[in-house]
N, C-alpha and C positions, 0 to 999 in steps of 0.2 A: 433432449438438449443436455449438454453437457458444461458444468461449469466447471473452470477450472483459475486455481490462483498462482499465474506463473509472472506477474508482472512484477510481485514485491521479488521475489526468485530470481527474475532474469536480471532485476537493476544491482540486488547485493553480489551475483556474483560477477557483472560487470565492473563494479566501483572495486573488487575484492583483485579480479585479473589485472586492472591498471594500475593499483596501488604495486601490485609485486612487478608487474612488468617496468616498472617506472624506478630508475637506478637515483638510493639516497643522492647520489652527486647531483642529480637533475632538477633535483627538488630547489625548488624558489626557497634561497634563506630567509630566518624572520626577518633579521637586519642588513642590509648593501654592505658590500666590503668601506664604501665610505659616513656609517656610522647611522643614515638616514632610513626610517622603516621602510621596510618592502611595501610593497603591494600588496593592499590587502584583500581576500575572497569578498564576493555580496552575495546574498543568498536572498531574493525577493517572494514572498509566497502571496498567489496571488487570491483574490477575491473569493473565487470559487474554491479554490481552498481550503480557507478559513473558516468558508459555510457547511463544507464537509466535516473538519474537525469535530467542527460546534455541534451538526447533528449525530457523529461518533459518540460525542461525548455525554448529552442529552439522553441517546438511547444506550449507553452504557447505564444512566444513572437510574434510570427508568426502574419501577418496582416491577411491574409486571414480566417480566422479562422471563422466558422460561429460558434458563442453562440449560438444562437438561437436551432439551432439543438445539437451542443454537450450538454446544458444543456438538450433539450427533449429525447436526447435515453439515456443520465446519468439515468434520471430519471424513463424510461422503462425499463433500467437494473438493477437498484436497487427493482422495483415494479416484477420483475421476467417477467415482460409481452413483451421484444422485442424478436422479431422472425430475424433469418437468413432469407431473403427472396434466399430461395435455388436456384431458375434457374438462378439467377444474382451472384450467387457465383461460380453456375458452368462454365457458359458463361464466367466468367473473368478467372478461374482457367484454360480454357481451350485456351484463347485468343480471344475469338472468341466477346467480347465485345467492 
């Protein structure tokens, strides 16, 4: 099995193509020609979200935490080259580890 991180990848260089494809003149002013605030952006993040952060942040804070290895399979997973080692996944899926 192959992991790979193309979702953070594919959303920057999507917001990155439409910011240039997008002509300063088209862009919504801050204020209306008649003096009154534009319209302004909302950005809602939702529930599950905020539980993800919390446990990012959690297991960032964490003492145990060996860098050593989360930086080496970061790095195998971005290089496409970490494997599932399959009998140690089935053994644990099964209890039997």
């Amino acid at each position: 099995m192959i992991i790979r991180d193309n979702i953070s990848t594919g959303v920057s260089q999507l917001y990155t193509q439409r910011l240039q494809s997008t002509n300063a003149s088209e862009r919504k002013p801050l204020a209306a020609a008649d003096g009154k605030p534009a319209d302004r952006d909302a950005v809602e993040i939702s529930s599950e979200a905020l539980a993800l952060q919390k446990s990012i942040e959690t297991a960032l804070a964490a003492d145990d935490v060996r860098w050593d290895k989360v930086t080496q399979l970061r790095q195998q997973i971005q290089q496409g080259t970490y494997e599932v080692p399959v009998q140690n996944l089935v053994q644990k899926l099964l209890g039997e580890a």
